[in-house]
DRENDO-1510 file (C-alpha; in Angstrom, 1 decimal, always signed):
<recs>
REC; n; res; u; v; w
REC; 1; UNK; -10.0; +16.3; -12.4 .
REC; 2; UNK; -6.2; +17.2; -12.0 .
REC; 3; UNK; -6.3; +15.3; -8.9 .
REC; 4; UNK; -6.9; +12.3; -10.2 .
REC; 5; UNK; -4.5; +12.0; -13.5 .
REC; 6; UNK; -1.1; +10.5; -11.6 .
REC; 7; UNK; -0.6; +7.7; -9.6 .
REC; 8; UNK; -2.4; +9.7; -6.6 .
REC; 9; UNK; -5.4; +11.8; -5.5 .
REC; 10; UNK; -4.4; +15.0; -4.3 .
REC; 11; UNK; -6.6; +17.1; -2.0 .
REC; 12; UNK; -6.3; +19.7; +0.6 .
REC; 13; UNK; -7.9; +18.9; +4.1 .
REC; 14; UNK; -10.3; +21.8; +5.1 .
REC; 15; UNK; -10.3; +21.2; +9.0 .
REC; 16; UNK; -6.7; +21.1; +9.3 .
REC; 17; UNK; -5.3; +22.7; +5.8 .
REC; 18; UNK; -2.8; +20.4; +5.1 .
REC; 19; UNK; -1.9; +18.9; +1.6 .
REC; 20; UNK; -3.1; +15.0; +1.3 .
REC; 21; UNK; -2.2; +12.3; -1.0 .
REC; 22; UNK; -3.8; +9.1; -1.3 .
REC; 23; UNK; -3.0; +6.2; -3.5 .
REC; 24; UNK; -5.2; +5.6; -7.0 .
REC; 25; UNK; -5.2; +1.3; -7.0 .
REC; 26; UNK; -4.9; -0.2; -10.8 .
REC; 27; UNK; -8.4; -1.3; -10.0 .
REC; 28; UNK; -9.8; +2.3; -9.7 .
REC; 29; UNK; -7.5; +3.7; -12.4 .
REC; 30; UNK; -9.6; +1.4; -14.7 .
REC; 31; UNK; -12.9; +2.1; -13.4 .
REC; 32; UNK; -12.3; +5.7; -13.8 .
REC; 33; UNK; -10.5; +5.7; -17.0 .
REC; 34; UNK; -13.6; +5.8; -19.3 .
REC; 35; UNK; -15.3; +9.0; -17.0 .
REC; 36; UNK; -12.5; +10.8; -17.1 .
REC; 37; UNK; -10.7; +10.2; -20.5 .
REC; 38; UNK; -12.7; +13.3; -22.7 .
REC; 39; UNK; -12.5; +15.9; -19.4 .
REC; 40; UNK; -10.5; +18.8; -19.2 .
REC; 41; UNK; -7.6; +19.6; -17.1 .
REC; 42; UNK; -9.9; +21.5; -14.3 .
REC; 43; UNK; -12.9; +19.8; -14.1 .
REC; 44; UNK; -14.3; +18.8; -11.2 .
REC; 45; UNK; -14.3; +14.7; -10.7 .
REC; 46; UNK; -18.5; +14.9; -9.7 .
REC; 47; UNK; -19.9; +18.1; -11.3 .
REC; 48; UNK; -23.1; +19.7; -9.8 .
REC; 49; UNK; -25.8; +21.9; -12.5 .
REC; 50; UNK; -24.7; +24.2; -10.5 .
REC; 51; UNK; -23.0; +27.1; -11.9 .
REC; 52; UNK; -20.6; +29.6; -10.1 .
REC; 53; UNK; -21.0; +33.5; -10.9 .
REC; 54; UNK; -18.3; +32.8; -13.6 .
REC; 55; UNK; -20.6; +29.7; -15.5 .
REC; 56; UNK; -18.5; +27.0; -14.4 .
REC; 57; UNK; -19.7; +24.3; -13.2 .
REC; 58; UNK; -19.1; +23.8; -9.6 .
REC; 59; UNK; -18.3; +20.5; -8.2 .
REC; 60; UNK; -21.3; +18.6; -5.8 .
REC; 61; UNK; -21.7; +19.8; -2.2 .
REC; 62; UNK; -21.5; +17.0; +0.3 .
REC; 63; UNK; -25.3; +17.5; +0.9 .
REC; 64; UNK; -25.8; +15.6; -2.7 .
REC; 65; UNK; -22.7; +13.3; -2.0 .
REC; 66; UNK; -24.6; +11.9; +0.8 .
REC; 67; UNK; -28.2; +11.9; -0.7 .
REC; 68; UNK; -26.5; +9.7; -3.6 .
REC; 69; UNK; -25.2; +7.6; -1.1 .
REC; 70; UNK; -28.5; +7.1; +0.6 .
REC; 71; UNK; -30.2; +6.2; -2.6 .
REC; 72; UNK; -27.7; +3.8; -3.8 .
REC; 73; UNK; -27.9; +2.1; -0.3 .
REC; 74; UNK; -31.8; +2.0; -1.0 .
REC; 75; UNK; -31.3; +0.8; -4.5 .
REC; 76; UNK; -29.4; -2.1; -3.4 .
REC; 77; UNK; -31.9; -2.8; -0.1 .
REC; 78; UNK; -28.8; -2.1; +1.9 .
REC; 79; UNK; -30.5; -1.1; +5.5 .
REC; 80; UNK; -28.0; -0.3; +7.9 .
REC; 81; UNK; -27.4; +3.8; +7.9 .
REC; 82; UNK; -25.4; +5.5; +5.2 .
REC; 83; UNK; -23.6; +8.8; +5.5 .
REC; 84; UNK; -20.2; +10.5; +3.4 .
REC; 85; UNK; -18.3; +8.8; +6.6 .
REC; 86; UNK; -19.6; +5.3; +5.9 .
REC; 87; UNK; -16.6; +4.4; +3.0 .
REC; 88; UNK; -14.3; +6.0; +5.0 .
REC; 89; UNK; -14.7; +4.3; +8.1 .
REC; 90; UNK; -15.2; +1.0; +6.2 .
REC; 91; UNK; -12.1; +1.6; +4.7 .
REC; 92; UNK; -10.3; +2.1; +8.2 .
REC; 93; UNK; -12.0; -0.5; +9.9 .
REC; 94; UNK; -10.8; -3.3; +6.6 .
REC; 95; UNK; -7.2; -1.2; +6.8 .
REC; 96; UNK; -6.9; -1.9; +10.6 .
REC; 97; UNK; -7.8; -5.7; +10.1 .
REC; 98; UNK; -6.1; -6.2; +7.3 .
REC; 99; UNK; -2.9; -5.0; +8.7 .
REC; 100; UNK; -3.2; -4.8; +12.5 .
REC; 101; UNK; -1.6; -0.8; +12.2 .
REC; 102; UNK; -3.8; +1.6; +14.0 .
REC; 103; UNK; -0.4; +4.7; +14.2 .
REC; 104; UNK; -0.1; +3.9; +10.2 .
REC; 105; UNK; -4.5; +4.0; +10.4 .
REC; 106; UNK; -3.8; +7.1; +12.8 .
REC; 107; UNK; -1.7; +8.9; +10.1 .
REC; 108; UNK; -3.9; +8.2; +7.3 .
REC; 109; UNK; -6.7; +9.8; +8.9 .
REC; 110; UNK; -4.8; +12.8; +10.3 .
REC; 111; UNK; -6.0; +11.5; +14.4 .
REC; 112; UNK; -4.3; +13.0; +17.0 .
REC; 113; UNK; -4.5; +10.4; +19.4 .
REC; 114; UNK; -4.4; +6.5; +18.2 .
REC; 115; UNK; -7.5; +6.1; +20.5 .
REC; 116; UNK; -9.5; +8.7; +18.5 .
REC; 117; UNK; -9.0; +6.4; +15.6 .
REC; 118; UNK; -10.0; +3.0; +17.3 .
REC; 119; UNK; -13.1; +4.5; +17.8 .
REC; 120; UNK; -13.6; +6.4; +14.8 .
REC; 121; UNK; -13.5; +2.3; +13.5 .
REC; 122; UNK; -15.4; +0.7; +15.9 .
REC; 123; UNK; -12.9; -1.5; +16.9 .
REC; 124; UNK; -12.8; -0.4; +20.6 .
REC; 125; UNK; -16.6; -1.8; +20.6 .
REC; 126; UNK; -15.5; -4.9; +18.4 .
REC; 127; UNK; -13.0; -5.8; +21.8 .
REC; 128; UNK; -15.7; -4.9; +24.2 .
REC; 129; UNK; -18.2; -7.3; +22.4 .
REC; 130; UNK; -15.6; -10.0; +22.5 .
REC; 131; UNK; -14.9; -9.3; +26.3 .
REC; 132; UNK; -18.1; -9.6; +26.8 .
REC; 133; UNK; -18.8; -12.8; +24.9 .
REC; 134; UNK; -16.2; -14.7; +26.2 .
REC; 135; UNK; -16.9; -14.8; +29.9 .
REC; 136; UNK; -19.9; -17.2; +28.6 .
REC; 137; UNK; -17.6; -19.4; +27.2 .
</recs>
C-alpha cells in the first residue's frame, strides 16, 4: 500500500528487474483515498484470503486479477475478450493517439524496439485497415 501514498506508484518489473514509477492522476488519488485511508503502511493494495506461512495476508495472484476482470466485463455485458493486458494496452493504444509518441509509448512500456510497441497497440493493424480501405475510395 506504500506504493501508492506519494504522487506515484512504485513497482519493481519482474521480467526485466528494473525499478518503475508511474504517475497517480488527482482523479485516482480520489477514488482510492477512501480504500486506502485506515490501511497500514505494508498492506498489499488488493489483498487475497490467502495467508503466507507468516499469517499475512498475501496480495491477489494475477490468476484472480484476471477472473475479476472477466466478471466485471460480464457484469457490464462487455463481449469483446478481457485479460490483465486489456487496460494496459488500452492505455497505450489512448497514449499513442492522444499524443502521437510511440519512443515516449516505447519507454513507458520498457519495448525494445518502437515496432514491438506499435503492435503491442494495434496500431500497426489500425494503418493496415486504413490502407486497405482507402484504395475503395
Amino acid at each position: 500500500m506504500k506504493d501508492v501514498r506519494g504522487d506515484y506508484i512504485r513497482r519493481r518489473e519482474i521480467k526485466t528487474d528494473k525499478k518503475r514509477r508511474t504517475p497517480i492522476s488527482p482523479k485516482l488519488r480520489k477514488a482510492i483515498a477512501p480504500y486506502i485511508k485506515d490501511m497500514d503502511h505494508d498492506d498489499y493494495l488488493i489483498r487475497s484470503r490467502q495467508k503466507d506461512h507468516r499469517g499475512s495476508q498475501k496480495p491477489i495472484h494475477r490468476s484472480q486479477a484476471y477472473r475479476i476482470l472477466k466478471d466485471a466485463a460480464k457484469a457490464i455485458v462487455y463481449r469483446e475478450d478481457v485479460g490483465t493486458h486489456t487496460m494496459r494496452k488500452t492505455f497505450g493504444y489512448m497514449h499513442y493517439k492522444k499524443w502521437g509518441n510511440a519512443a515516449a509509448l516505447q519507454k513507458i512500456f520498457n519495448h525494445d524496439v518502437e515496432l514491438t510497441t506499435l503492435m503491442y497497440i494495434g496500431v500497426d493493424q489500425d494503418y493496415l485497415d486504413k490502407t486497405i480501405m482507402g484504395l475503395y475510395r
